[in-house]
N, C-alpha and C positions, 0 to 999 in steps of 0.2 A: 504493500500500500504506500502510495506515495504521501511522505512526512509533513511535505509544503505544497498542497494543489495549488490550481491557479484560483485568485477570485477574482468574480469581473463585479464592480462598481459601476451599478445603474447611477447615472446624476442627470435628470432634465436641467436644462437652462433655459430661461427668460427673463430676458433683462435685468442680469444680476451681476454686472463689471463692480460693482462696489465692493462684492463679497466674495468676488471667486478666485482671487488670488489668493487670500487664506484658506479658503475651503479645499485647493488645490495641493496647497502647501501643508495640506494636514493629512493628506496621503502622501502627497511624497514623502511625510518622513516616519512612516511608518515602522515598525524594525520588523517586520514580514515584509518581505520583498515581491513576492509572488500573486503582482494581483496586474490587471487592466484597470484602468478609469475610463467607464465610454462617457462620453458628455453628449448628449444630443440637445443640440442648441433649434428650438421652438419660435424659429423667426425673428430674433432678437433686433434690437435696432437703437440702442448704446454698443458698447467694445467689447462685450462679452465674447464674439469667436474669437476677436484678435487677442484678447486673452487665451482661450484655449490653442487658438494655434503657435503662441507664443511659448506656453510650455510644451505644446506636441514635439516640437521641434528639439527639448532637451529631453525632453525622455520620449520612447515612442511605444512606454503605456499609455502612455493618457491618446486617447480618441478622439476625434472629433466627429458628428455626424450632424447634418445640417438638414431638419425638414423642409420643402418647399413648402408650405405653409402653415400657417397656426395654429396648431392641434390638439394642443391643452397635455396637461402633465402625464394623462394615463398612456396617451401613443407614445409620447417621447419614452417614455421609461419602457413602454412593451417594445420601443425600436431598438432600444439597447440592452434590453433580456434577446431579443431576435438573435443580436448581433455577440451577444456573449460565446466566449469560449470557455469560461471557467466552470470547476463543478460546482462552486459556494457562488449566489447570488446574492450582493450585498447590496443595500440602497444608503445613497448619501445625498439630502438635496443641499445647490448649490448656496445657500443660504446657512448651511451648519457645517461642523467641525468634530474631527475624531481626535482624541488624543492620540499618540505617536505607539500605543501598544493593544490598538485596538482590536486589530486584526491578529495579531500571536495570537492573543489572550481567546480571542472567539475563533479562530481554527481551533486552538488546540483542543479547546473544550466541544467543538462542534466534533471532531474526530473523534473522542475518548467517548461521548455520550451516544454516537450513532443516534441522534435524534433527525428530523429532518429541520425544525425550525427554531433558529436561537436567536436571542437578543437582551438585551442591557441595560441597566440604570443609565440613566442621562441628565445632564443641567443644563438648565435654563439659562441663557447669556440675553442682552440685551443688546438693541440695536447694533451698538458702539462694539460689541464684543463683550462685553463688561457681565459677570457672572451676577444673578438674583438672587442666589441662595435658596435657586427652587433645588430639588433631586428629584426626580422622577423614579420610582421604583412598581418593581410588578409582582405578579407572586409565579410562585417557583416555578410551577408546572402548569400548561393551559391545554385545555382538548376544546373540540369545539361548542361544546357547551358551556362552560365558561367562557368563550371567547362571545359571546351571544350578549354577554352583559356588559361589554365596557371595551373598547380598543387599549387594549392593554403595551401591545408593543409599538414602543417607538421607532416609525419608519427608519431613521437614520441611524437605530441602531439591527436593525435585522437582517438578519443573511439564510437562506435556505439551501438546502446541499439536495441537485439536482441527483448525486445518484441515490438517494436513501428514497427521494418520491421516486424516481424512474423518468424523470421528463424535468421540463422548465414549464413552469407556471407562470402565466401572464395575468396583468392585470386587469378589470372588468372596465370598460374603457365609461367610464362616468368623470362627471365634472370635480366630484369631490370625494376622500373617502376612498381611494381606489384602493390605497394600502393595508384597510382594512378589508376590503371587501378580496383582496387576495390573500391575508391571513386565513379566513374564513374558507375559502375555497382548499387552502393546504389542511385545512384541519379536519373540514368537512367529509375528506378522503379515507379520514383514522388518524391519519399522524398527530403528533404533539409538540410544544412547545414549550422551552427550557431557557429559566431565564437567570442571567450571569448575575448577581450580585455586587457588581463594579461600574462605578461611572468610567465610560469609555466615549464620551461624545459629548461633544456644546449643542443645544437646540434652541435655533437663533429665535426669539419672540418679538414680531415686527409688524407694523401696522397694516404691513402691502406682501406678507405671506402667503400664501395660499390657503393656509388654517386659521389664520386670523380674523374669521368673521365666526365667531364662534355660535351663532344663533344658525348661520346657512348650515355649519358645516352638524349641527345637534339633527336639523329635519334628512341633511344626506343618509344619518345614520338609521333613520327609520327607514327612508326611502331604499336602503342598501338590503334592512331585514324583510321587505314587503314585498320588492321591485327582482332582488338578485335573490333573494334567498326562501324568496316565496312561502313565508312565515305567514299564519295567518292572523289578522287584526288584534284578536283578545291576546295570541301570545305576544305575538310583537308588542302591544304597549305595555304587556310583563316585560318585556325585557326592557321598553324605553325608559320607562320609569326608573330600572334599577341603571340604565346608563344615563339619568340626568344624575342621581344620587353620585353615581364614581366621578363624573364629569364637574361636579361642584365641588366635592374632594379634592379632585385633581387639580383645579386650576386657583380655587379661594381658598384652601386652607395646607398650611406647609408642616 
């Protein structure tokens, strides 16, 4: 069994030249060597490619993929699960940051545990970079009935290891919530998810996020249990009710 697979790094971009040189820079200095960065840039129109083609050029992990038009975060990310070669799938959006042992730390334990989906404690930074003194944490083990009640993993920290499902998994190509809504689909299969107990990532909190309308992104999650997962009425707002409860937890109280 090979000791260091390859991971490829989903990142969509749009319009993020203020952030993606850190975000870049937070893989490259990774102390796991063995990974791709695909960046697929979503019609951008600041310097976002010329940033990406600016690092392409000194290392030639990092990727560039350029959609012909604007196609919102879930194609960009399913253009770069398409275009992956590695067997761990890991998401990082261009907007957030790993610590420099992010990747050892979740190979080694994605290896050791044969699970198919892992991921991590994470903090909260704020615009500027600047830490909140939030932590994000999950609980140990998720199947997919617990995962029904709250999005528990954080996009930018989870990685799935295509050969323990058998395939690569795409996301359900919706406006919002795609990330969960592919949690959901890996879980929905039997497998489980194993969550690391170490902050290994920044999760940028900004006004012009993609998550940050917190009211759209509460009704995507109903729309995800009714629309994708074909839950019906009475249980579904069982479950929404217990995911406003984790969702006011998660975001109002530390």
């Amino acid at each position: 069994m090979d000791s260091e697979p390859l991971v490829s790094i989903i990142t969509p971009v749009y319009n993020r030249s203020a952030t993606l040189n850190a975000n870049i820079e937070s893989v490259m200095s990774q102390t796991y060597s063995n990974w791709e960065m695909i960046l697929v840039d979503d019609c951008s129109i600041d310097d976002s490619v010329k940033i990406i083609e600016g690092f392409s050029k000194l290392d030639e992990r990092i990727k560039l993929i350029q959609l012909t038009e604007n196609s919102g975060a879930a194609v960009a990310r399913n253009k770069a699960i398409e275009m992956a070669a590695g067997r761990f799938i890991a998401f990082l959006d261009s907007d957030d940051l790993w610590k420099s042992n992010k990747l050892k730390t979740q190979v080694e334990f994605a290896l050791k545990s044969k699970v198919a989906l892992t991921h991590t404690t994470y903090e909260w930074m704020d615009g500027d970079g600047k830490s909140m003194g939030k932590i994000i944490r999950a609980p140990k083990q998720l199947d997919y009935k617990a995962m029904l009640k709250s999005n528990y993993i954080g996009c930018l920290t989870a990685m799935y290891d295509t050969e323990i499902i058998g395939e690569k998994v795409y996301m359900p190509e919706v406006e919002k919530r795609q990330d969960y809504a592919l949690w959901l689909r890996i879980l929905r299969a039997g497998h489980s998810a194993l969550f690391i107990d170490e902050s290994l990532a920044y999760y940028r909190v900004g006004h012009d996020s993609l998550s940050s309308n917190k009211m759209e992104t509460i009704l995507y999650y109903y729309k995800i249990l009714r629309e994708i997962e074909g839950i019906g009425r009475l249980k579904s707002a069982y479950y929404f009710t217990i995911y406003l409860f984790n969702a006011f937890r998660k975001f109002y109280l530390k």
